[in-house]
C-alpha positions in Angstrom: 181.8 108.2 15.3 181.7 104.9 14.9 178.9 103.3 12.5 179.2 99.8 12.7 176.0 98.2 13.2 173.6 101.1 11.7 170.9 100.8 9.4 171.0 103.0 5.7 167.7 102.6 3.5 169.3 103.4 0.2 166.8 104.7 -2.6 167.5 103.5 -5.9 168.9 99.9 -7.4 170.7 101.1 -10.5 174.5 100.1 -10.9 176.2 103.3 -9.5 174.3 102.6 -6.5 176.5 99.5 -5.8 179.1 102.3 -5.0 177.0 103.4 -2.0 176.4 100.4 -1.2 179.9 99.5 -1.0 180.9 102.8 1.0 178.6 101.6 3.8 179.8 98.1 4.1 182.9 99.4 4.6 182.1 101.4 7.6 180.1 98.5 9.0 176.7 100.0 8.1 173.8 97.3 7.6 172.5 98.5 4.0 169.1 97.9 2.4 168.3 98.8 -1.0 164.8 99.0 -2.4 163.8 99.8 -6.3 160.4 98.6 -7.8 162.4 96.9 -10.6 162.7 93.2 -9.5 166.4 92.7 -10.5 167.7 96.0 -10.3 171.7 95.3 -9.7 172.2 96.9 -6.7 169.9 94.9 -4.5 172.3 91.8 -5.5 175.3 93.8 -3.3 172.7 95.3 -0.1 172.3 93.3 3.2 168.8 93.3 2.6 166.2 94.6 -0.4 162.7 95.5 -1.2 161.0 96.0 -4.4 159.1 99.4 -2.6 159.0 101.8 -5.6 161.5 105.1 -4.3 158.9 107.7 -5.7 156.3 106.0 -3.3 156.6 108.2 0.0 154.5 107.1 2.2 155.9 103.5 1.0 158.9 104.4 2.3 158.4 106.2 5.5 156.4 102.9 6.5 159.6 100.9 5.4 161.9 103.0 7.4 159.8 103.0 10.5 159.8 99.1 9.8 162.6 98.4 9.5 164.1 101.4 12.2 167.0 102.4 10.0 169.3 105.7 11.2 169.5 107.4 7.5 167.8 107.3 4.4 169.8 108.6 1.3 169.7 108.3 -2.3 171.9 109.4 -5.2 172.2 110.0 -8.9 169.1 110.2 -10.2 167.1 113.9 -10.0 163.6 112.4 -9.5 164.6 110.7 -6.2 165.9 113.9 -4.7 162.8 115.3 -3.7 161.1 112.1 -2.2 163.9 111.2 -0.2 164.7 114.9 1.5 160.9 115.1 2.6 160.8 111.3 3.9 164.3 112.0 6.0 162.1 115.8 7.1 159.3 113.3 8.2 161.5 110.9 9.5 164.1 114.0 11.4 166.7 112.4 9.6 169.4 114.4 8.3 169.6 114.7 4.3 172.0 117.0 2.9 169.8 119.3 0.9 166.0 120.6 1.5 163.6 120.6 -0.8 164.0 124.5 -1.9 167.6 124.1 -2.2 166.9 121.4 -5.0 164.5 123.5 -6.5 166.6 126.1 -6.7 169.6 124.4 -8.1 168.6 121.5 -10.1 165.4 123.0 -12.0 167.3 124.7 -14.8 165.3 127.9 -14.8 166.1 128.7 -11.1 169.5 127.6 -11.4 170.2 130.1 -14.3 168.1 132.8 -12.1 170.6 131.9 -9.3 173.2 132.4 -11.3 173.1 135.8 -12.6 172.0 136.9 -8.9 175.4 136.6 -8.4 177.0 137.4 -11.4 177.9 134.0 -12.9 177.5 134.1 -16.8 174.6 131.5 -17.8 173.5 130.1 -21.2 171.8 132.7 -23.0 168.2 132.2 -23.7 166.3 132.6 -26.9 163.9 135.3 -26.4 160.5 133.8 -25.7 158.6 136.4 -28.7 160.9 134.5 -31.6 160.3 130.7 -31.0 156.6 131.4 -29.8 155.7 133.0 -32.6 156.5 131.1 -36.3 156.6 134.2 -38.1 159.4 135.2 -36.1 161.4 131.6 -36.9 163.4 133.4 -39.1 165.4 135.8 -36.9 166.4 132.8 -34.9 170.4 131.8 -35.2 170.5 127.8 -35.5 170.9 125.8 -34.1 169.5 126.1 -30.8 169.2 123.7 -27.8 165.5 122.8 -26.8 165.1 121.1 -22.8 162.9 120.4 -20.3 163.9 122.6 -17.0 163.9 119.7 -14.4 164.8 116.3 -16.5 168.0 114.6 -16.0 170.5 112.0 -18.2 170.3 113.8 -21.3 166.5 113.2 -21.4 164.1 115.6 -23.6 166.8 117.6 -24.9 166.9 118.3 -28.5 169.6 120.4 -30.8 167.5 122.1 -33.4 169.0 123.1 -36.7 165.9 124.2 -38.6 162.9 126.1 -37.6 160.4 123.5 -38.9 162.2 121.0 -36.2 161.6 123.3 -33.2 157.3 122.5 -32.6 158.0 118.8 -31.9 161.3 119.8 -30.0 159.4 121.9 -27.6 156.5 119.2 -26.9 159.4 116.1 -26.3 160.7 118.3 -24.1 157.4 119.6 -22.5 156.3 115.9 -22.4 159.6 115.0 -20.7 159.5 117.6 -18.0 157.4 116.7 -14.5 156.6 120.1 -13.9 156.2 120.9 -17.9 158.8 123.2 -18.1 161.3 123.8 -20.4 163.8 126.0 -21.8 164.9 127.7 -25.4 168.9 128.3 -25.3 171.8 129.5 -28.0 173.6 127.0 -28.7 177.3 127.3 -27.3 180.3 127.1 -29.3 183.4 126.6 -27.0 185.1 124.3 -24.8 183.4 121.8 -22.7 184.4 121.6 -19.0 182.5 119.1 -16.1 183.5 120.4 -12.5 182.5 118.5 -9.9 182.5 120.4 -6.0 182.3 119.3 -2.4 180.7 121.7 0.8 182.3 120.8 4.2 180.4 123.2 7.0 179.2 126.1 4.3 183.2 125.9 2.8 183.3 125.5 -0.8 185.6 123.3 -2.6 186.5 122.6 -6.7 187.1 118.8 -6.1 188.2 117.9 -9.6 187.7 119.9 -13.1 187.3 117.6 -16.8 187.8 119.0 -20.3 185.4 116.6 -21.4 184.5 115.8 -25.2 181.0 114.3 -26.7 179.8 112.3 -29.9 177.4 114.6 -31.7 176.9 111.9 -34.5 173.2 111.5 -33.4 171.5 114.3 -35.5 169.0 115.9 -33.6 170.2 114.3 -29.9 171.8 115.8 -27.3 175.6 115.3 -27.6 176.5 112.1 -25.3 180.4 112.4 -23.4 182.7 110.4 -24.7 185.8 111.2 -22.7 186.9 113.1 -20.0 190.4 114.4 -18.6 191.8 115.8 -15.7 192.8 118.3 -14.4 191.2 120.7 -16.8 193.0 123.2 -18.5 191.0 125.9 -17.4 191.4 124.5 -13.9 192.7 128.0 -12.9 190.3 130.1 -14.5 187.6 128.2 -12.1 189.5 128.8 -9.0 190.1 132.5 -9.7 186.6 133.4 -11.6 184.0 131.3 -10.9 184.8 129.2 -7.6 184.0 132.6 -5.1 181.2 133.6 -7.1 179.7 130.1 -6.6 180.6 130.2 -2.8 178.5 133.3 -2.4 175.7 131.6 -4.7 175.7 128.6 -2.0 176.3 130.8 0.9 173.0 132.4 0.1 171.1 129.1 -0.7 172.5 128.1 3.0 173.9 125.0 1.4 176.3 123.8 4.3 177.4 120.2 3.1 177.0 117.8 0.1 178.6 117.4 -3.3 177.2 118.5 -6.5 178.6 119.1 -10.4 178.0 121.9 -12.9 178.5 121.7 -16.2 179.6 124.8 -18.8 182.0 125.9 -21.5 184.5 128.2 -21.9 184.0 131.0 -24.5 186.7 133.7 -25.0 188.3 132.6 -21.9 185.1 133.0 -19.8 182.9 130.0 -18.2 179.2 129.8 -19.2 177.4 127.8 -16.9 174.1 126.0 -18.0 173.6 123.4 -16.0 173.9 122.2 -12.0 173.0 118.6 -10.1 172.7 118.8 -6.2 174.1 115.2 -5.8 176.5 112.4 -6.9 177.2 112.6 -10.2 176.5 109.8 -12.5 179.5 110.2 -14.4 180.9 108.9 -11.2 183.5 111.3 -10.9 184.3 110.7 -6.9 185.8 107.6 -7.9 188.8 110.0 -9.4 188.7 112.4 -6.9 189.1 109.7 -4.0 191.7 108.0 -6.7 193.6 111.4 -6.8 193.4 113.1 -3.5 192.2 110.3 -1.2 188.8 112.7 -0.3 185.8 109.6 -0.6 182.6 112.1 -1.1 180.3 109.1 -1.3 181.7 108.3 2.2 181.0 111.2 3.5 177.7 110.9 2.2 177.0 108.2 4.1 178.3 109.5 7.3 175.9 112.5 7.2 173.0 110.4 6.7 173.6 108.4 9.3 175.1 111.4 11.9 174.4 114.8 10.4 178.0 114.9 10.2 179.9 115.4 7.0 183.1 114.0 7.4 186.0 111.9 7.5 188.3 114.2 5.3 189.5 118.0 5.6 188.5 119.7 2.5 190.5 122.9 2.8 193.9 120.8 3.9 193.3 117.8 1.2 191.4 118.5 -1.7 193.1 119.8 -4.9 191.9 120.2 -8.2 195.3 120.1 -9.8 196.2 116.4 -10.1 199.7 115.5 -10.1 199.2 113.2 -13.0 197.0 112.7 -15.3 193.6 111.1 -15.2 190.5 110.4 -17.5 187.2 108.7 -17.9 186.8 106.6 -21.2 182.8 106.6 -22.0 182.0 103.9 -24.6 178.7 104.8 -26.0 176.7 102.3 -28.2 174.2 102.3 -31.0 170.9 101.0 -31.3 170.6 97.1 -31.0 170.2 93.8 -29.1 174.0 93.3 -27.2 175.0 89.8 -28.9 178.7 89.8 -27.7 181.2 91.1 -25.8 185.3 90.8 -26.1 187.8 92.5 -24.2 186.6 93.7 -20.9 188.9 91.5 -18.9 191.8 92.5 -20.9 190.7 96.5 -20.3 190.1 95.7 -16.4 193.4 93.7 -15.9 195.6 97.1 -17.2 197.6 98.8 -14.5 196.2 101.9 -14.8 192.9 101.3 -14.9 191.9 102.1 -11.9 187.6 101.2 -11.8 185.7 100.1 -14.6 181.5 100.2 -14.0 179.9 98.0 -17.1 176.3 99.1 -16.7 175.6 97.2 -20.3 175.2 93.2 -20.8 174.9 90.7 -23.0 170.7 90.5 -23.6 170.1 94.3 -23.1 168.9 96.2 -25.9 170.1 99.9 -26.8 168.0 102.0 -28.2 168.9 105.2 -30.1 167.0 107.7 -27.4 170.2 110.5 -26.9 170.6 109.6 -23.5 173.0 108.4 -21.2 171.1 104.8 -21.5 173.4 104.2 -24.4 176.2 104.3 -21.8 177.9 100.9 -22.2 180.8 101.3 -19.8 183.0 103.9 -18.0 186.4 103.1 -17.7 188.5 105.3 -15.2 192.8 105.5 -15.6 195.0 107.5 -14.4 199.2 107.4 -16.0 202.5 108.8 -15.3 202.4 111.0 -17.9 200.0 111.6 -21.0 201.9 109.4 -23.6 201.1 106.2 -21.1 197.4 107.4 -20.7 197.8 107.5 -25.0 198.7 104.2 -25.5 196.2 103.0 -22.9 193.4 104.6 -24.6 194.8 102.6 -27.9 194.7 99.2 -26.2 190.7 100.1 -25.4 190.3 101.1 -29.3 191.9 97.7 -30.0 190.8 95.8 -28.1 187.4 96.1 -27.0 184.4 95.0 -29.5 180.8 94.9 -28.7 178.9 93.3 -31.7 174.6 93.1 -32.0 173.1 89.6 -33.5 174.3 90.2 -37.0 178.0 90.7 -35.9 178.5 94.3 -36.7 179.5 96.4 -34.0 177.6 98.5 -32.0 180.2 100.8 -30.6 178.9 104.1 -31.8 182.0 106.4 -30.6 185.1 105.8 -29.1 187.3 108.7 -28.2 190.6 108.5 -30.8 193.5 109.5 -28.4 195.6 111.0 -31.7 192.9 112.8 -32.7 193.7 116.1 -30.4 196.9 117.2 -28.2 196.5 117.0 -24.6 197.1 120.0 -22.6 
């Protein structure tokens, strides 16, 4: 169908929603972004913007009626989810997940609940009687992870190693949580792994699969990524263990179409799950999946807010987890400070096989220590021959890239060392 000349409200300003924004444009879709922050980047790239806050419904149901737009989506961030699917109900505009279907995968609790329904191992909780109770602090194993059930980016989490740490762990994340939830979890030894899926007509596919790796040198904070490579190691294991057990799991949600991530480790050679988001991801993995397999999920996004249709590419005939060569996402995470300077980006862009490169950090902004995914500087996406090429990229980035606050010293808090393991 052809979508030149259609109008796509698009909630949300934030750099990664530049990519939407771009998608559309490229179909011929008129765009208009609207954020309540005044200058929020994305509005700079939109046919038209508004400063109507996204969490405003009946703001926005006005806005759409004004300006007679033919979708209304939103990505990225979890809070938005929920406003947007009830507007487009309201509106009889086609978003690609109901209200209980986020509720049922992207509150933590449910999620988990989901999970063992169908026999998908889950992080373990901590039994409610041992942290409620301070005499029973001492039969806990620390550390443990402490997070709010329905809070996104790395917010309210905290990795407790001592019991007198674990009452102010529980309010942040209590405090952080809209519904006040929050969850008490083992902490998991074993290998990271970030698998990002699509759902074409009720069909479930594993789009890509990371080994990914995080900076733990923020004591108390949620580890933040640093790196991520595909295709995973345990790309297999996902297909043969996890992938039909997760088909059934969406089957009986009645998820038909969308993208969405999940994020686990493997221990002893089997995948714990803890966490899912029903939506794009902000690690912005669609930009190597379209960069491997040619399959555009933010695309198709777009299409199915605008037609109910989501389309454009045959999943079962052109997605595939198993990249022919070798691809990775270089996450350059800062310190606190005030951004003074900034040397090297050009150089990083201009490489061959760097393939996309989203700055969402400038000169001016300040970083503050929070253990979030605010302390992102930059993600920079390559893909190589072969891993010795993708190596000796990764060294020119080391090199070459230098971020300094007002009193010179650097601010780059952890860069990933390509010597420092052997890629599989």
């Amino acid at each position: 169908m052809d979508l030149k000349g259609k109008k796509l409200l698009i909630l949300g300003g934030t750099t990664l929603v530049g990519h939407i924004i771009e998608a559309a444009k490229a179909m011929g879709v008129y765009t208009i972004c609207t954020d309540y922050i005044l200058n929020a980047p994305a509005k700079a790239f939109a046919d038209k913007s508004y400063d109507v806050s996204v969490l405003d419904e009946d703001a926005i149901y006005e806005l759409a009626i004004r300006e007679d737009v033919d979708g209304v989506f939103t990505g990225y961030a979890d809070i938005v989810l929920g406003p947007c699917a009830r507007v487009c109900q309201r509106l009889n505009l086609p978003f690609y997940a109901t209200v209980e279907q986020l509720q049922a995968t992207m509150n933590k609790i449910n999620f988990k609940a989901n999970c063992r329904k169908h026999g998908i191992n889950a992080a373990t909780d901590v039994p409610f009687e041992l942290f409620s109770d301070p005499k029973q602090y001492d039969k806990i194993q620390f550390p443990i992870i402490v997070k709010p059930a329905d809070s996104y980016s790395n917010r309210g989490i905290t990795v407790v190693h001592r019991a007198a740490e674990l009452e102010q762990a529980i309010k942040y994340a209590i405090d952080t949580s809209p519904t006040r939830q929050y969850l008490v979890e083992e902490y998991i030894y074993g290998d990271d792994i970030y698998m990002y899926y699509t759902v074409q007509n009720g069909y479930l596919s594993l789009s890509a699969m990371a080994d990914r790796l995080s900076s733990d040198s923020q004591y108390g904070k949620a580890p933040l990524p640093i790196v991520y490579f595909f295709p995973s190691k345990y790309t297999q294991l996902c297909l043969t263990t996890l992938v039909p057990k997760l088909q059934a799991m969406i089957s009986d949600l009645e998820i038909k179409n969308g993208s969405f991530f999940v994020q686990g480790f493997v221990v002893e050679n089997q995948i714990v799950v803890f966490e899912m988001g029903f939506r794009l991801s902000g690690s912005a993995g669609y930009l190597v999946i379209k960069h491997a397999s040619g399959v555009d999920q933010v695309s198709m996004h777009v299409r199915y807010a605008l037609t109910g249709e989501y389309t454009g590419w045959d999943l079962r005939e052109l997605d595939n987890p198993d990249f022919s060569t070798p691809h990775c996402s270089i996450v350059v995470v800062l310190s606190a400070g005030l951004i003074s300077k900034i040397e090297g980006i050009n150089e990083i862009k201009n490489l061959p096989n760097v393939f996309n490169l989203v700055q969402l950090l400038h000169v001016g902004d300040r970083v503050e220590s929070t253990g979030t995914l605010k302390q992102q500087f930059a993600k920079i996406y390559l893909s190589a021959e072969n891993t010795s090429a993708l190596k000796d990229d990764i060294r020119f980035i080391r090199d070459t890239l230098k971020i300094t606050d007002e009193m010179g010293q650097s601010m780059i808090l952890d860069l990933f060392d390509p010597d420092s393991m052997v890629f599989q």
